[in-house]
C-alpha positions, -999 to 999 in steps of 0.1 A, spaced: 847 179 -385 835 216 -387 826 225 -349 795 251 -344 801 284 -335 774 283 -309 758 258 -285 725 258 -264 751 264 -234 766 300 -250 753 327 -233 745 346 -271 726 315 -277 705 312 -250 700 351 -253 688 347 -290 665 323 -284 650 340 -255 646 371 -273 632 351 -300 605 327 -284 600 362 -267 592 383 -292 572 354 -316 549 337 -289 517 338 -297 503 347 -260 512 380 -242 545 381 -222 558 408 -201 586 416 -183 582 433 -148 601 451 -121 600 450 -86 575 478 -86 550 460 -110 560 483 -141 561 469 -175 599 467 -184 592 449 -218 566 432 -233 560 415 -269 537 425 -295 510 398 -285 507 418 -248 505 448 -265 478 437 -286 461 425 -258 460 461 -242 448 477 -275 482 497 -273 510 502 -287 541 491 -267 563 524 -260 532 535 -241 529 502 -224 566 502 -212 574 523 -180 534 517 -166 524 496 -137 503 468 -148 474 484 -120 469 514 -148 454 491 -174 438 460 -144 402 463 -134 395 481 -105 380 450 -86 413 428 -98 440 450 -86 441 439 -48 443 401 -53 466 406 -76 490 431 -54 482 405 -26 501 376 -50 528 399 -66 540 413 -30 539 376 -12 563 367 -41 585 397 -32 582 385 3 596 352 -8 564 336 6 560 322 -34 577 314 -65 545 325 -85 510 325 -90 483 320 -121 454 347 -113 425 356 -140 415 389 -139 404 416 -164 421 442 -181 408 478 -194 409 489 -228 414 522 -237 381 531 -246 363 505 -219 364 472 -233 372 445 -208 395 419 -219 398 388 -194 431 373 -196 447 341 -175 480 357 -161 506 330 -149 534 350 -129 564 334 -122 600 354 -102 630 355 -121 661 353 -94 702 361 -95 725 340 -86 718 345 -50 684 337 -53 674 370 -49 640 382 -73 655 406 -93 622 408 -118 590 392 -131 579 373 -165 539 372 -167 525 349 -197 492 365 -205 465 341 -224 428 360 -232 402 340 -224 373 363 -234 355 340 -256 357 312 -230 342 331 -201 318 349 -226 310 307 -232 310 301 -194 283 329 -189 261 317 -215 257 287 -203 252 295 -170 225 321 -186 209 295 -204 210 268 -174 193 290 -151 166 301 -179 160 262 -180 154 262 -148 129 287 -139 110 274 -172 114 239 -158 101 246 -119 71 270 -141 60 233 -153 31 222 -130 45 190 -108 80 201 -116 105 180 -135 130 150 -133 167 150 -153 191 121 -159 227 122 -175 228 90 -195 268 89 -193 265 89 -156 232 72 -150 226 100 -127 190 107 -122 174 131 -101 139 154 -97 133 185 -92 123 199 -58 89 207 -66 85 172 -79 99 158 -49 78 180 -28 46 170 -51 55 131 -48 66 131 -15 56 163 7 70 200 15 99 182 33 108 156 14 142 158 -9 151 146 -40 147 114 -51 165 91 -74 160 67 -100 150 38 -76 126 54 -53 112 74 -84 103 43 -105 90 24 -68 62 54 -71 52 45 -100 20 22 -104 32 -16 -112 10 -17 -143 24 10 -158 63 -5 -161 57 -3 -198 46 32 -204 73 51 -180 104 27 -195 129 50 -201 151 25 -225 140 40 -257 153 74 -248 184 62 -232 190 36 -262 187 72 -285 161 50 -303 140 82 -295 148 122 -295 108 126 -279 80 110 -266 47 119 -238 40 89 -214 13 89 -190 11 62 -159 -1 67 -123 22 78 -93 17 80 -60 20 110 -45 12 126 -9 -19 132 -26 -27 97 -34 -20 81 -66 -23 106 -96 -24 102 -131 14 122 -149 14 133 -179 57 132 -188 70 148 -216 104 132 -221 133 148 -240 164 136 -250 191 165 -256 220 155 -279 257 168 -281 273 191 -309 
């Protein structure tokens, strides 16, 4: 039997492979002193910063962090130093050269001697533009919805068919119910409507996704007295 020249336990071999997972991963990773300079960093990081490396090396990561990130990240990095934490995961933005913000997932964690004293740091750095750039459109698009929604005269009512959570607006529970009155759910919804008009406010069709649309019209009884509603009902699919 031919015995290897290395094992995972050498010190060259665990070097190698550091440097290699290092140098190949496909997020940013940095190394970083005690002063929060960039001692090393891999090509990803660098990419990241819209720099190349020897000018990222020897900064402190506050030259190229958001002006409104910098403190709650000091906060973290000098509680670490303070032995008060191992680490910490923080999102914040970085500066590009020229302006562009990047948004990036940091996760920080202490790297210690043998006396358990922090002797440097490793950040993994993940950009997560596109997903905040998602988040905000949504939240865009949800609060468009709404103010289109309470625009509609007698305001609205939603329901999640996964959850079977149903609920009305607060204009429509003010209109039903009074200026005080809150929210109401399916029950007490469906007890305002007239008996003989079950049929023409079922919502089975829509919740069966037998039916993308349909307008029903059935009396409810309101502060006002009962009222004829006109309901245009929607059902919104998944991609």
């Amino acid at each position: 039997m031919v015995a290897e020249p290395y094992t995972a336990d050498d010190p060259e071999t665990r070097l190698a492979l550091f440097d290699f997972a290092f140098e190949n991963a496909p997020i940013g990773i940095a190394l970083v002193d005690l002063e929060g300079r960039i001692i090393r960093g891999n090509a990803a990081f660098a990419k990241l910063l819209s720099l190349p490396l020897e000018k990222v090396l020897g900064t402190h990561f506050r030259d190229f962090t958001h002006p409104e990130d910098i403190e709650a990240d000091l906060i973290l990095f000098k509680q670490v130093l303070q032995g008060r934490r191992d680490g910490y995961t923080i999102e914040k933005r970085y500066l590009r050269p020229f302006g562009e913000i990047v948004h990036v997932l940091i996760h920080v964690a202490a790297m210690r001697d043998a006396a358990g004293k922090v002797v440097r740091f490793i950040s993994q750095i993940e950009d997560i533009t596109r997903h905040k750039e998602h988040e905000r459109q949504l939240a865009e698009r949800a609060a468009q919805l709404e103010l289109a929604l309470e625009a509609v005269r007698g305001g609205f009512w939603q329901m999640d068919i996964l959850t079977g959570k149903f609920e009305t607006s607060d204009r429509l529970a003010q209109f039903i119910g009074g200026p005080t009155a809150a929210r109401l759910d399916l029950e007490r919804y469906v007890n305002r409507v007239n008996v003989n008009d079950g049929a023409q406010a079922d919502l089975t069709p829509l919740i069966a996704g037998k039916l993308d649309q349909n307008v029903a019209e059935y009396r409810l009884d309101t502060v006002h007295g009962e009222r004829w509603m006109r309901c245009d009902r929607r059902l919104l699919r998944d991609s």
